[in-house]
MDAnalysis code that builds the backbone (N, CA, C; Angstrom):
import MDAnalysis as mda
import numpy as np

u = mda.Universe.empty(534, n_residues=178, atom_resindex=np.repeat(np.arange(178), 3), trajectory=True)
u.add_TopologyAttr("name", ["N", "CA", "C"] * 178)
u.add_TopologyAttr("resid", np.arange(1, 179))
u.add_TopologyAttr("resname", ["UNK", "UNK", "UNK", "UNK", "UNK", "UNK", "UNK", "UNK", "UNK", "UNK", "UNK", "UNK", "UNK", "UNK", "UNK", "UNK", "UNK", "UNK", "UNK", "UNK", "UNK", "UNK", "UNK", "UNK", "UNK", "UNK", "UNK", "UNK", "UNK", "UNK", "UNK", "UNK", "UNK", "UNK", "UNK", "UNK", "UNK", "UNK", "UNK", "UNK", "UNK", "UNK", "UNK", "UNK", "UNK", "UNK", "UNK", "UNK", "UNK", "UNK", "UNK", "UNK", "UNK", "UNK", "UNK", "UNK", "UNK", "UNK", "UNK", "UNK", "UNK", "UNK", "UNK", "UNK", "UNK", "UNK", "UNK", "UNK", "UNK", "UNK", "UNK", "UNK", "UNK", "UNK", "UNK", "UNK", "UNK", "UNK", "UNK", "UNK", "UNK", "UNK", "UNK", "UNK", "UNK", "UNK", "UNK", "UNK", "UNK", "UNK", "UNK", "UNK", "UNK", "UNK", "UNK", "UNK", "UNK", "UNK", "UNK", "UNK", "UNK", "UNK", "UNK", "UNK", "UNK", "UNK", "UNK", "UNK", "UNK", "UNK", "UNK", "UNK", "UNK", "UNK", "UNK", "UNK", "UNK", "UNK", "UNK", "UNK", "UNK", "UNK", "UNK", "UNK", "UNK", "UNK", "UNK", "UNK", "UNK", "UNK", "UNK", "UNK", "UNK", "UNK", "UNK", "UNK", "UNK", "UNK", "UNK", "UNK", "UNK", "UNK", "UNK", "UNK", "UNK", "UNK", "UNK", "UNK", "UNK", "UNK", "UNK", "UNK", "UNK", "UNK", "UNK", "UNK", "UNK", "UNK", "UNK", "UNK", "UNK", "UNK", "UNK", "UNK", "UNK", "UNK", "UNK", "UNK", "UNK", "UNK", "UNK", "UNK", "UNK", "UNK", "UNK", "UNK", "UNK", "UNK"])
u.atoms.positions = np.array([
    [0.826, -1.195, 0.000],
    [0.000, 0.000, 0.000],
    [0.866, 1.254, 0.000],
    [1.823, 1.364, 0.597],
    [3.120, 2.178, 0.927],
    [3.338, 2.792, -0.431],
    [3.703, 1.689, -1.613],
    [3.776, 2.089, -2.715],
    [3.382, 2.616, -3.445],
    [2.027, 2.346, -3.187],
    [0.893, 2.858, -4.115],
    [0.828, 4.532, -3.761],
    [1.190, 4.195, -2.968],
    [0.834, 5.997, -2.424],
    [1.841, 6.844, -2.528],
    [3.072, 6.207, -3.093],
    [4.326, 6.789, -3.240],
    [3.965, 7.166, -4.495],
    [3.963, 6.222, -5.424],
    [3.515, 6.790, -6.650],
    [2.293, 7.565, -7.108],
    [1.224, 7.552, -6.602],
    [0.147, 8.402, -6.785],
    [1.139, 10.148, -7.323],
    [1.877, 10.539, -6.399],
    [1.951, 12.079, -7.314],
    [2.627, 11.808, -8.708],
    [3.645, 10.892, -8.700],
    [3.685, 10.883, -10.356],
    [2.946, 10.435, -11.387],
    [1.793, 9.376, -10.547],
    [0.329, 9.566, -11.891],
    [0.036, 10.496, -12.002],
    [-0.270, 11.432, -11.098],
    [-0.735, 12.427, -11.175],
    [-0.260, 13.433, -11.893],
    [0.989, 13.877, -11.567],
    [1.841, 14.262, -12.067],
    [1.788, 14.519, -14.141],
    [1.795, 13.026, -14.564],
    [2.063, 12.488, -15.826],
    [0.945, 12.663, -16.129],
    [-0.436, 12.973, -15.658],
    [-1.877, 13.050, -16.429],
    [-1.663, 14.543, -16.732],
    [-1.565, 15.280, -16.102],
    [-0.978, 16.922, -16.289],
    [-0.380, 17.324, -17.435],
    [0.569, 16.702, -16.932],
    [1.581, 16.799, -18.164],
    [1.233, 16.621, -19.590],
    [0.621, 15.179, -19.840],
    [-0.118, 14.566, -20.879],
    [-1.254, 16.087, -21.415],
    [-1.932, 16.562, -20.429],
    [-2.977, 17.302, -20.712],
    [-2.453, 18.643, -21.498],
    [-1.235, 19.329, -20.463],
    [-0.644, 20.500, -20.356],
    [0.091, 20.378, -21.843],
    [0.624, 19.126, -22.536],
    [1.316, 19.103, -23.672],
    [0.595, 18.900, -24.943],
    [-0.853, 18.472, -24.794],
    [-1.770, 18.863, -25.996],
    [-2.062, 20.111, -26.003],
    [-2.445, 20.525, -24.787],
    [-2.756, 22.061, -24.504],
    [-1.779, 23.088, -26.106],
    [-0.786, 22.979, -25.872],
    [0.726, 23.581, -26.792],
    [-0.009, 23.358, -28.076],
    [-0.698, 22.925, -28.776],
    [-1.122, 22.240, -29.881],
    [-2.456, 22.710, -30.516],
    [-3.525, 23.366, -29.670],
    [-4.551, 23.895, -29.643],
    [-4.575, 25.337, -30.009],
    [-5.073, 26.167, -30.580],
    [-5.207, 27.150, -31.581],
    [-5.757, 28.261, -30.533],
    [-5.751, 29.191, -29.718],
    [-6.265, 29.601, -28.838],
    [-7.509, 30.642, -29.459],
    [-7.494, 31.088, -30.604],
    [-8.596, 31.806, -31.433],
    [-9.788, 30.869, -31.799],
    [-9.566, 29.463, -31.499],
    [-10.294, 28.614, -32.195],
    [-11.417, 27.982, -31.456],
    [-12.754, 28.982, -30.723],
    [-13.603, 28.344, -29.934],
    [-14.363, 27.679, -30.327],
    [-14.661, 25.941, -30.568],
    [-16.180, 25.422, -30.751],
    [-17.175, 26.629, -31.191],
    [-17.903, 26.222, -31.883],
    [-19.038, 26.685, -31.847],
    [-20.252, 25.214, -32.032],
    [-21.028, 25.279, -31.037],
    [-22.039, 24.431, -31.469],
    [-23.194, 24.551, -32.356],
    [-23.007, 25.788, -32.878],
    [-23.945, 26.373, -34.081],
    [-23.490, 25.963, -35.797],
    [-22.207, 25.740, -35.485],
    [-22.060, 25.279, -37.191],
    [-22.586, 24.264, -37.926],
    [-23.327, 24.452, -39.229],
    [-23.970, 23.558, -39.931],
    [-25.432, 23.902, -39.732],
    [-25.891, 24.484, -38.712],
    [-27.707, 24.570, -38.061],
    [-27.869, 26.309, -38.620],
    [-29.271, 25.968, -38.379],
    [-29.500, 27.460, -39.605],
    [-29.449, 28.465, -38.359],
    [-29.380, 29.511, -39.145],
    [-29.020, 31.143, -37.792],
    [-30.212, 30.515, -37.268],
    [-30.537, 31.635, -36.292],
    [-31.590, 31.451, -34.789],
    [-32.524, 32.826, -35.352],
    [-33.773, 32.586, -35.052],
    [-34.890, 33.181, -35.490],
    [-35.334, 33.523, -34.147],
    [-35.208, 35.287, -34.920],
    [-35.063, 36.663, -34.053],
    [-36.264, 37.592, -34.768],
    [-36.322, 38.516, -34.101],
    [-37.587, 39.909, -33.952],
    [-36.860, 40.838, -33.405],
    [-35.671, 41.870, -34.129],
    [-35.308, 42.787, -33.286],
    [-34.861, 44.083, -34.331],
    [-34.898, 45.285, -33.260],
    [-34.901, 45.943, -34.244],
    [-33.493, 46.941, -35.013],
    [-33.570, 47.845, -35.915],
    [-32.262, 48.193, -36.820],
    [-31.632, 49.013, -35.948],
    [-30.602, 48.595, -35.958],
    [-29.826, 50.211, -35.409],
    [-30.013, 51.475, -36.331],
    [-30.474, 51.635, -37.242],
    [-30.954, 52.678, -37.937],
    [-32.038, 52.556, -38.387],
    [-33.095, 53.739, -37.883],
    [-34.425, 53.637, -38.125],
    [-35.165, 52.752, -37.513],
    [-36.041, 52.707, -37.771],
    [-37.592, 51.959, -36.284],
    [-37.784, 50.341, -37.211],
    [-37.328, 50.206, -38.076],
    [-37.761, 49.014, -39.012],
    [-37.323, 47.608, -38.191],
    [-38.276, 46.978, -37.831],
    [-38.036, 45.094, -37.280],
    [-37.480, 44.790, -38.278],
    [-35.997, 43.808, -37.967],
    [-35.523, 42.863, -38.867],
    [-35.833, 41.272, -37.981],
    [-35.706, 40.656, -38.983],
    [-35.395, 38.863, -38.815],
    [-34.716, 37.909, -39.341],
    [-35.150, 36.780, -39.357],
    [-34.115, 36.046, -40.286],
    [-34.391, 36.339, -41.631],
    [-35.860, 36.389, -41.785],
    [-35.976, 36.404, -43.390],
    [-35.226, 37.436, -43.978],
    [-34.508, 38.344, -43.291],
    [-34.206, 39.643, -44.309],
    [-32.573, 39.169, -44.288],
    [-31.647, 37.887, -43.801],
    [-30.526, 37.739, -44.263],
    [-30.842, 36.905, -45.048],
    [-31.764, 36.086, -45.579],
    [-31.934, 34.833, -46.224],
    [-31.558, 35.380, -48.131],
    [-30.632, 34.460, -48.467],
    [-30.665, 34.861, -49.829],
    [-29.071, 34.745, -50.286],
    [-28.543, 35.866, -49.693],
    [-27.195, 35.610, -49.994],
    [-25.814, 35.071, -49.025],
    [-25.093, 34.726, -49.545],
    [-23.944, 34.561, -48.581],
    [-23.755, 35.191, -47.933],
    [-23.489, 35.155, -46.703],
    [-23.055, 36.860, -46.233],
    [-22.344, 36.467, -44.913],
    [-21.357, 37.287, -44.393],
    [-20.465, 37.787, -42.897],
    [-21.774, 38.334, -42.181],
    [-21.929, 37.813, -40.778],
    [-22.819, 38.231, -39.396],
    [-21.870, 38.588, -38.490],
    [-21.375, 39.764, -38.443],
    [-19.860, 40.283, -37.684],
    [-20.812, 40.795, -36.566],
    [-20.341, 40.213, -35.288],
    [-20.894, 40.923, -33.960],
    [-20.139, 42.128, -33.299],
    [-20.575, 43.228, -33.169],
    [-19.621, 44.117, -32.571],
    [-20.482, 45.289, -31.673],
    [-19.181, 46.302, -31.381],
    [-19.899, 46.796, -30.324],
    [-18.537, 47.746, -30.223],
    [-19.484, 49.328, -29.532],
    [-18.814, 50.469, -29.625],
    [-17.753, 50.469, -28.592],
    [-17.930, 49.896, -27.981],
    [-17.187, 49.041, -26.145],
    [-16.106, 48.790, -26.612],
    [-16.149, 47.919, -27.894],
    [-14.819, 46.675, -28.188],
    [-14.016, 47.317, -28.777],
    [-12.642, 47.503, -28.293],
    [-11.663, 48.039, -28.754],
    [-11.717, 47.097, -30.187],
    [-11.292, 45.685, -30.093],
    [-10.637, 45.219, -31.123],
    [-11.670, 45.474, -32.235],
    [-13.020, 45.663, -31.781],
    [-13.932, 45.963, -32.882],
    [-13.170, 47.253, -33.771],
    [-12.794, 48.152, -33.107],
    [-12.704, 49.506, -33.722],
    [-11.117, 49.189, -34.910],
    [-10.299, 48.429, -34.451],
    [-9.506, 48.061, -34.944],
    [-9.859, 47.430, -36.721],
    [-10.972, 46.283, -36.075],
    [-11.661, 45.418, -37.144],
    [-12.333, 46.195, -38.710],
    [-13.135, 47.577, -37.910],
    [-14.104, 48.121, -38.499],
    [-13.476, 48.803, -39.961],
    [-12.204, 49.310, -39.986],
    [-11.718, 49.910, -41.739],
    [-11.573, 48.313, -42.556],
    [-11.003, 47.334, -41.982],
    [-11.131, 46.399, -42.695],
    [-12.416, 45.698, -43.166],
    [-13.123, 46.038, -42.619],
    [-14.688, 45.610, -43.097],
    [-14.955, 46.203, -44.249],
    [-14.933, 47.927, -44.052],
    [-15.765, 48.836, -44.882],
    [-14.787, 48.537, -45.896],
    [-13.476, 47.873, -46.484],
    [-12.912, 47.704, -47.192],
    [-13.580, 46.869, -48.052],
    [-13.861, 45.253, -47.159],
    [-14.420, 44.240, -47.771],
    [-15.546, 44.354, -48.381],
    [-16.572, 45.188, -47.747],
    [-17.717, 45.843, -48.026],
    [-17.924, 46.546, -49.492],
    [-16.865, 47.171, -49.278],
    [-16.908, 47.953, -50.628],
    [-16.367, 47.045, -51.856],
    [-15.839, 45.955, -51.868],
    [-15.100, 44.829, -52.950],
    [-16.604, 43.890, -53.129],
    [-18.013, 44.342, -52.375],
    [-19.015, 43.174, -52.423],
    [-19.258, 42.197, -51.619],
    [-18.349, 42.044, -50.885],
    [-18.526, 40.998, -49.534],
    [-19.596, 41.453, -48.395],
    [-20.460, 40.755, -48.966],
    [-21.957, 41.061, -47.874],
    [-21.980, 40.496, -46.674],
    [-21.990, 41.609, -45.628],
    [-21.923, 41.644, -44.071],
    [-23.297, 42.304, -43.680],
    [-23.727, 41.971, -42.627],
    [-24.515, 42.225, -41.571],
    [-23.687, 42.054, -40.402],
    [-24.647, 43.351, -39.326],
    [-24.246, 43.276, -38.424],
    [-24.902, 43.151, -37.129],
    [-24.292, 42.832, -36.089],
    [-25.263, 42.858, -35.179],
    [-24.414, 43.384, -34.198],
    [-25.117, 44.400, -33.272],
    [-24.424, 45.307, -32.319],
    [-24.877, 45.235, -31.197],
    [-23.723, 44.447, -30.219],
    [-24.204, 43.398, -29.200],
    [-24.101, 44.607, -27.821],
    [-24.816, 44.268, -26.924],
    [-24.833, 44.952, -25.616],
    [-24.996, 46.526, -25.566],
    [-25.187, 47.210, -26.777],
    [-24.525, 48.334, -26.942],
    [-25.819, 49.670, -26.538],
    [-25.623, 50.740, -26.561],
    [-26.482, 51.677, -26.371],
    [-26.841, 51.848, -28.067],
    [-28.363, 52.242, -28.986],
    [-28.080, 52.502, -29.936],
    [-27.417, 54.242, -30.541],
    [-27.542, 54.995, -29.342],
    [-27.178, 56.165, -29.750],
    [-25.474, 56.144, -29.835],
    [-25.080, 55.438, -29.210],
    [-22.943, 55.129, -29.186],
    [-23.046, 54.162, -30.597],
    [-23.898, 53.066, -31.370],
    [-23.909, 52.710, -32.698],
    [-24.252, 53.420, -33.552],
    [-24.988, 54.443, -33.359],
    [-25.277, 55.488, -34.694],
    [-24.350, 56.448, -34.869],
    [-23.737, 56.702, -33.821],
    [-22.586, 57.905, -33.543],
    [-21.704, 56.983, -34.104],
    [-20.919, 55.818, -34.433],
    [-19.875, 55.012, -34.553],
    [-20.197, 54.846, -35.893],
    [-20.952, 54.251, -36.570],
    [-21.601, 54.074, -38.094],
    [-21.161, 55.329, -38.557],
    [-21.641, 56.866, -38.085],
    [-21.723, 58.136, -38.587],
    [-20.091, 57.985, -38.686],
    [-19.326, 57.686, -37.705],
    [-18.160, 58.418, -37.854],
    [-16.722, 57.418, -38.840],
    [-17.141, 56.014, -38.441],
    [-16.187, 55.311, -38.951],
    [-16.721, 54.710, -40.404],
    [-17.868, 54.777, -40.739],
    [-18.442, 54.471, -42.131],
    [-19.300, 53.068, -41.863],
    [-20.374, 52.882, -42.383],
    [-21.085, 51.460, -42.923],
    [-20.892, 50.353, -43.089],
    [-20.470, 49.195, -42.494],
    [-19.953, 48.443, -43.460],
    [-21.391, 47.110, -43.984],
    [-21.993, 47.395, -42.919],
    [-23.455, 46.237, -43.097],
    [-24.378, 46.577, -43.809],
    [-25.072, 45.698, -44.447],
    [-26.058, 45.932, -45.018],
    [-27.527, 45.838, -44.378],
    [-27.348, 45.632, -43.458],
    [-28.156, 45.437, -42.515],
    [-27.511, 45.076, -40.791],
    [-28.098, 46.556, -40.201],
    [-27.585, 46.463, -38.706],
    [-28.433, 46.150, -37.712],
    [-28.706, 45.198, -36.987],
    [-29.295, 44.382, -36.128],
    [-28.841, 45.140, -34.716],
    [-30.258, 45.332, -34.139],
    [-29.476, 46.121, -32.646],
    [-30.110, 45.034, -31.740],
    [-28.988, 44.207, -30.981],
    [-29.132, 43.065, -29.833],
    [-29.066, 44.062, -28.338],
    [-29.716, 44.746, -28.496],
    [-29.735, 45.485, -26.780],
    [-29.278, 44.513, -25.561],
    [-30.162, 43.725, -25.383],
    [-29.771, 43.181, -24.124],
    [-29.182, 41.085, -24.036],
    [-28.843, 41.134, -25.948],
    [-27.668, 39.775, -25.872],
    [-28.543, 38.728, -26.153],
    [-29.822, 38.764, -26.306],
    [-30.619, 37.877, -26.767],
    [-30.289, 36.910, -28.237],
    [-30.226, 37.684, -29.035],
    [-29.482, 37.111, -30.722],
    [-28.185, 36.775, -29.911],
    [-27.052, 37.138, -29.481],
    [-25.892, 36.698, -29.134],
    [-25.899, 35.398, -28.414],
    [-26.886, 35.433, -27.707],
    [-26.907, 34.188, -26.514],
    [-26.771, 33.429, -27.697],
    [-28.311, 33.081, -28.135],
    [-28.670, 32.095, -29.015],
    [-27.618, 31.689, -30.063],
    [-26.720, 32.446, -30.224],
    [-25.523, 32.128, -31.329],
    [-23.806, 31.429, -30.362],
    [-24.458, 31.661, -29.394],
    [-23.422, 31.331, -28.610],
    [-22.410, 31.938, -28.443],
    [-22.267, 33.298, -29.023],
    [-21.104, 34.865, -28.235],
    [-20.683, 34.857, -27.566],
    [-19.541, 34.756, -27.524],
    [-18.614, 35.089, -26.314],
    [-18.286, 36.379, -25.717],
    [-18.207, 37.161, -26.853],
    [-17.854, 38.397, -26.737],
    [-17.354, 38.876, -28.042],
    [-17.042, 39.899, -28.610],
    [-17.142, 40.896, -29.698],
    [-15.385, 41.341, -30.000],
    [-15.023, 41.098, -30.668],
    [-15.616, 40.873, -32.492],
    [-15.741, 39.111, -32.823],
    [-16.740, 38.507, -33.395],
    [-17.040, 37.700, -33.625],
    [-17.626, 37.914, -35.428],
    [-17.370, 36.750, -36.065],
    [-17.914, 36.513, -37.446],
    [-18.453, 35.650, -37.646],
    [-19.587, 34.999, -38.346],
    [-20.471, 33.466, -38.323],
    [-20.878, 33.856, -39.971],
    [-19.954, 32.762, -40.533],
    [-20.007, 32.520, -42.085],
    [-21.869, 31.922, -42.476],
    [-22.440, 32.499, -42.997],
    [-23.319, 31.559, -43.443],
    [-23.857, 31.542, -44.478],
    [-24.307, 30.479, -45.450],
    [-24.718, 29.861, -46.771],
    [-25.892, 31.185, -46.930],
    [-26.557, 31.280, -48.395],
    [-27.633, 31.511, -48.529],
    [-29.156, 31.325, -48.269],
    [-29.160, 30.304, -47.574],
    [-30.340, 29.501, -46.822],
    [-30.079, 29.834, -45.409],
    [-28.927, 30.713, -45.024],
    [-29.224, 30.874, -43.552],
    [-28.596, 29.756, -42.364],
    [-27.597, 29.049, -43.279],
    [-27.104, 27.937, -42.455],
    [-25.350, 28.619, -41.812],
    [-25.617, 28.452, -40.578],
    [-24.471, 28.907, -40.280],
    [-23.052, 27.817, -40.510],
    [-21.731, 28.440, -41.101],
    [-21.232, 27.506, -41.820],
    [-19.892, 27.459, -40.949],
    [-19.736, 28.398, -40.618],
    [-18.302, 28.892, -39.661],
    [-18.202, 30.071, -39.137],
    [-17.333, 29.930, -38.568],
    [-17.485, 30.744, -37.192],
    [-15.690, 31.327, -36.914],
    [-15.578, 32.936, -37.486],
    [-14.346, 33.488, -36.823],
    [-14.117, 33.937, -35.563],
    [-13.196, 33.876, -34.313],
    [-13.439, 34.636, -33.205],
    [-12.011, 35.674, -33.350],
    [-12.430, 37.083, -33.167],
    [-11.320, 37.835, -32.942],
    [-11.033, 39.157, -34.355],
    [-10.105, 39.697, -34.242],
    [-9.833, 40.784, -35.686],
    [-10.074, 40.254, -36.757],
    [-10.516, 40.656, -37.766],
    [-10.255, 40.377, -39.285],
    [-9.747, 41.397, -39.640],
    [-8.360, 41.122, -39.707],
    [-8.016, 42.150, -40.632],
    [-7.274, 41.795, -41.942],
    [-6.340, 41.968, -42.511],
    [-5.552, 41.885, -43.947],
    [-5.070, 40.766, -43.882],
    [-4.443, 40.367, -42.935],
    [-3.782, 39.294, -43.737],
    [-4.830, 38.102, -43.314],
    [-5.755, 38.165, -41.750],
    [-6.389, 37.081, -41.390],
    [-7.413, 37.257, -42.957],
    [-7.981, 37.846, -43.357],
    [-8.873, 37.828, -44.027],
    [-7.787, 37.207, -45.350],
    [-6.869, 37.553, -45.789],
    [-6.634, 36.937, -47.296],
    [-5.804, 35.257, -46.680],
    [-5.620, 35.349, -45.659],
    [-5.155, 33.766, -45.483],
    [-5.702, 32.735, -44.933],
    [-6.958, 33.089, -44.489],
    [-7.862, 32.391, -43.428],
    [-9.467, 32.257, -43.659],
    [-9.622, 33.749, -44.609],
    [-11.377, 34.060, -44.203],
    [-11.564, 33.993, -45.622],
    [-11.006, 34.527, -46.370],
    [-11.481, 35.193, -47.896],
    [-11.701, 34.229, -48.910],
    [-10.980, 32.347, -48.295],
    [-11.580, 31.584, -49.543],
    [-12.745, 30.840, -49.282],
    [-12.869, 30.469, -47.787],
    [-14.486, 29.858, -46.752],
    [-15.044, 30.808, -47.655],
    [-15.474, 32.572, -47.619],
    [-16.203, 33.461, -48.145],
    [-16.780, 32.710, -49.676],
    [-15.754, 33.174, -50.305],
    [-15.566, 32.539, -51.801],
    [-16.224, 31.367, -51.460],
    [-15.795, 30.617, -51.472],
    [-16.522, 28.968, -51.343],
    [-18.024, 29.250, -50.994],
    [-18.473, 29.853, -50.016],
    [-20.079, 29.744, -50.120],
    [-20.463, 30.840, -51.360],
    [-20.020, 31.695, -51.670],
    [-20.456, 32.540, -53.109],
    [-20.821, 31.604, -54.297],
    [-19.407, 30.572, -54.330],
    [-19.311, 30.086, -55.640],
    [-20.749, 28.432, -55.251],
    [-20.922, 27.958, -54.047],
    [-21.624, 27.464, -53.915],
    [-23.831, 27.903, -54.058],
    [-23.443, 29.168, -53.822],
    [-24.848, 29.737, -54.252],
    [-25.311, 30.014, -56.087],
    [-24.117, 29.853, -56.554],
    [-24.414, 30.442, -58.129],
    [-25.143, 29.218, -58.871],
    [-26.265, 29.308, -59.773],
    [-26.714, 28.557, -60.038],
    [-26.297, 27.399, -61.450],
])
């Protein structure tokens, strides 16, 4: 018995270790999402510009970026010229503006430029929950039918977008053409 108990800290020990050395190997930008493949989540909320209810039906159709952000998030503000870039090349984004006041999103739109084609105001995290948000800046790739396909967490900017984001994009475009 003596023994057994001698060795117990180096099992212990060696399960750690074992754990701590896959750990090294794991992508730290790279959270699960349990939403990929299942269609967005069907919402009633309204625009950050103007009184108009949006829902799902009004992303349904084309490919498009669902970039979550918020006037709060630094890295958002970082994110936001690279959008209105993509934006302007045709890459259809929506947005949704998580936790936020809408008068600090209309003031932010006014000052840093447009990049959505539709801005979704999540006041109090409801659309976010349901998508499973962690927190902001977030991206959720999805098909033309509304199927969420993938899921970015963190900046998009230049190079993440031409080495990481910009051929997933492509790929559901070239998958919608008839």
């Amino acid at each position: 018995m003596k023994r057994w108990l001698m060795l117990l800290p180096l099992a212990i020990f060696l399960v750690v270790a074992v754990f701590l050395y896959r750990g090294l190997y794991l992508d730290p930008a790279e959270l699960p999402s349990a939403m990929i493949n299942k269609p967005f989540p069907e919402f009633s909320l309204p625009s950050v510009q103007g009184d108009k209810t949006l829902s799902k039906a009004d992303i349904l159709g084309k490919p498009a970026l669902v970039n979550v952000w918020g006037t709060w998030c630094i890295s958002c503000r970082v994110e936001h010229p690279v959008l209105n870039k993509l934006a302007q090349q045709g890459v259809v984004i929506y947005g949704i503006n998580y936790k936020d006041t809408n008068a600090d999103a209309l003031k932010w739109l006014t000052d840093f430029h447009n990049p959505y084609v539709l801005d979704i105001r999540d006041d109090d995290g409801s659309l976010g929950l349901n998508l499973g948000v962690y927190g902001a800046p977030e991206t959720f790739f999805i098909d033309a039918r509304g199927i969420i396909r993938d899921k970015f967490v963190g900046v998009i900017d230049e190079q993440v977008w031409r080495e990481k984001l910009a051929a997933k994009y492509q790929a559901l475009v070239d998958e919608a053409k008839p």
